[in-house]
GUKEPA-595761 format. One record per residue (C-alpha): residue number from 1; residue in one letter; y, x, z. Coordinates in nm, 4 decimals. Each point is the difference from the previous one (the first is absolute). Layout:
! GUKEPA-595761
PT  kolvo  zado        py        px        pz
PT    NUM     A         Y         X         Z
...
***
This chain:
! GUKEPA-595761
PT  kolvo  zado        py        px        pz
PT      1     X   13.2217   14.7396    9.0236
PT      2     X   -0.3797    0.1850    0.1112
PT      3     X   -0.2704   -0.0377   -0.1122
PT      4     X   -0.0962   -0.1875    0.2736
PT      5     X    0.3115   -0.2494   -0.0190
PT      6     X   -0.2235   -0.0703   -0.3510
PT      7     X   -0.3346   -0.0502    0.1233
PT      8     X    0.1553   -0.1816    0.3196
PT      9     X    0.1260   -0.2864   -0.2716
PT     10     X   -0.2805    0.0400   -0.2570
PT     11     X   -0.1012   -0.3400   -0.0959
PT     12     X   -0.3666    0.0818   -0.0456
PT     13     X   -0.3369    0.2510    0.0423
PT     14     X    0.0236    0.1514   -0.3376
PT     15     X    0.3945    0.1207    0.1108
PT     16     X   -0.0666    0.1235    0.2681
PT     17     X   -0.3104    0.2002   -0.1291
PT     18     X    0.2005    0.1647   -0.2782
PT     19     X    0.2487    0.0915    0.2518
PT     20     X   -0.2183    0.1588    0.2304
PT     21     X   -0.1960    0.1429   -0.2891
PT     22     X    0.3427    0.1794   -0.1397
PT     23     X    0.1149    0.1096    0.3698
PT     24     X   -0.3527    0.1390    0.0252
PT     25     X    0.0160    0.1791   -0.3199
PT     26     X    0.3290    0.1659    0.1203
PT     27     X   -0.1466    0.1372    0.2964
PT     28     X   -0.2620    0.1777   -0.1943
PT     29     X    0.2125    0.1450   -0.2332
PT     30     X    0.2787    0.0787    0.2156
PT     31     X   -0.1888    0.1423    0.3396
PT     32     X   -0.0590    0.3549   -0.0639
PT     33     X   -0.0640    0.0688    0.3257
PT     34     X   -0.3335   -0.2413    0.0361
PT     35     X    0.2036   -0.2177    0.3053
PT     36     X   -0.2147   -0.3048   -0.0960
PT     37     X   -0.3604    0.0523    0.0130
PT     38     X   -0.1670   -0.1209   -0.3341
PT     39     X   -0.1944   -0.2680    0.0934
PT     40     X    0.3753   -0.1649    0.1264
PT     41     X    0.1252    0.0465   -0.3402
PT     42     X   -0.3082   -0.0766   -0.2559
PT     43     X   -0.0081   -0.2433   -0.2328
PT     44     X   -0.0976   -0.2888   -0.0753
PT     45     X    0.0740   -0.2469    0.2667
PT     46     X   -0.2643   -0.2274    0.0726
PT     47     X    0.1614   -0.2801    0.1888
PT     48     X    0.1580   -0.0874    0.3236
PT     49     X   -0.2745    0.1865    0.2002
PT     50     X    0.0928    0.3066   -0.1729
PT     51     X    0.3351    0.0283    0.1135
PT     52     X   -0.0301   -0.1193    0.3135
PT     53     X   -0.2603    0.3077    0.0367
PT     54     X    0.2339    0.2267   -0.1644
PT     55     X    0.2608   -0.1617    0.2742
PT     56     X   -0.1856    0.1093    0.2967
PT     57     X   -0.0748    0.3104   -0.1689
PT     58     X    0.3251    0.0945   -0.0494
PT     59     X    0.0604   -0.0913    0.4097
PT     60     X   -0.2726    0.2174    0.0951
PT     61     X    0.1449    0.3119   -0.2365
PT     62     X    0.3434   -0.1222    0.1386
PT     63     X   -0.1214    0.0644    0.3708
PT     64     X   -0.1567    0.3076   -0.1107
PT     65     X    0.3026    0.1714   -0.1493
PT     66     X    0.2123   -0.1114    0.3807
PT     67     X   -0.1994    0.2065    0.1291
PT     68     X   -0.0019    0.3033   -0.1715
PT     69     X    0.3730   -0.0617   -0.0143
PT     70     X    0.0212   -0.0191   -0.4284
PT     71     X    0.3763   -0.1428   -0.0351
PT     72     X   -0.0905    0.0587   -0.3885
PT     73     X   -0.3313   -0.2041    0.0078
PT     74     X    0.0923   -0.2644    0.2581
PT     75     X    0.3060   -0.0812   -0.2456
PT     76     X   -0.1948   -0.0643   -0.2960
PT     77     X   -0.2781   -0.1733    0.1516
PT     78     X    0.2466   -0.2273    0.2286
PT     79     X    0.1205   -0.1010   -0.3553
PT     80     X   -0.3123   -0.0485   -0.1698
PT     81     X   -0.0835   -0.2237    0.3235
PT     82     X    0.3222   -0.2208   -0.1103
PT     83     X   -0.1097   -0.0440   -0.3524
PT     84     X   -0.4033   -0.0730    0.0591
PT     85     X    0.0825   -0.2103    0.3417
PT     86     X    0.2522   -0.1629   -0.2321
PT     87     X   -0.2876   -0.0928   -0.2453
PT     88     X   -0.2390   -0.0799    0.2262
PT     89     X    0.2283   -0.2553    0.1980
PT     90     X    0.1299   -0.1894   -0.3211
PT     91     X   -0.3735    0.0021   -0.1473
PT     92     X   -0.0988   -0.1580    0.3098
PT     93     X    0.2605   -0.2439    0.0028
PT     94     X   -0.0480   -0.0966   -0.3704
PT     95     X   -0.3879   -0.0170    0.0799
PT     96     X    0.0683   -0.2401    0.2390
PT     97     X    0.1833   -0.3678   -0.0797
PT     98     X    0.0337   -0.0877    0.3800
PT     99     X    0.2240    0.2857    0.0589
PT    100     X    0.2235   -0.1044   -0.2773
PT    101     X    0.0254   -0.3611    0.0750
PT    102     X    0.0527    0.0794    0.3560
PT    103     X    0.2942    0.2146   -0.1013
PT    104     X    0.1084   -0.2244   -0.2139
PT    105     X    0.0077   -0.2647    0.3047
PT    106     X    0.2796    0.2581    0.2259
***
């Protein structure tokens, strides 16, 4: 199981926070080579705006490292995409009841 199996079936906010929280604490410590820029990988969160920002950000250093043709870089930020898109889609969906119930309907 990854770590976004987990926050995929986290049953609430706080979950998924100290999920993303520990994932983002990994990259810190383990990218010695600066892949994510900081402001991707601070901390605290502040909320479901925050990652979604940190979600486009990450697109927008994705797109960057194509194009210079990074295999290193556009692996590790392709995966940090999966994790934080992760988060942001199940915060959304928890945020909102309609999108449960209507699931729940199907």
């Amino acid at each position: 199981m990854t770590i976004t199996d987990v926050i995929a079936e986290a049953g609430n906010e706080h979950e998924i926070y100290f999920l993303l929280t520990a994932y983002m604490e990994s990259v810190r410590f383990g990218d010695k080579f600066g892949l994510l820029p900081e402001h991707i990988t601070r901390l605290p969160l502040s909320g479901l705006a925050d990652v979604t920002r940190r979600f486009d950000d990450l697109r927008t250093e994705r797109d960057h490292a194509t194009v210079r043709s990074n295999d290193r870089t556009s692996v590790f930020i392709s995966e940090a995409l999966d994790v934080v898109g992760t988060a942001r889609e199940r915060l959304t969906w928890l945020a909102h009841p309609d999108l449960r119930s209507r699931r729940r309907a199907n």
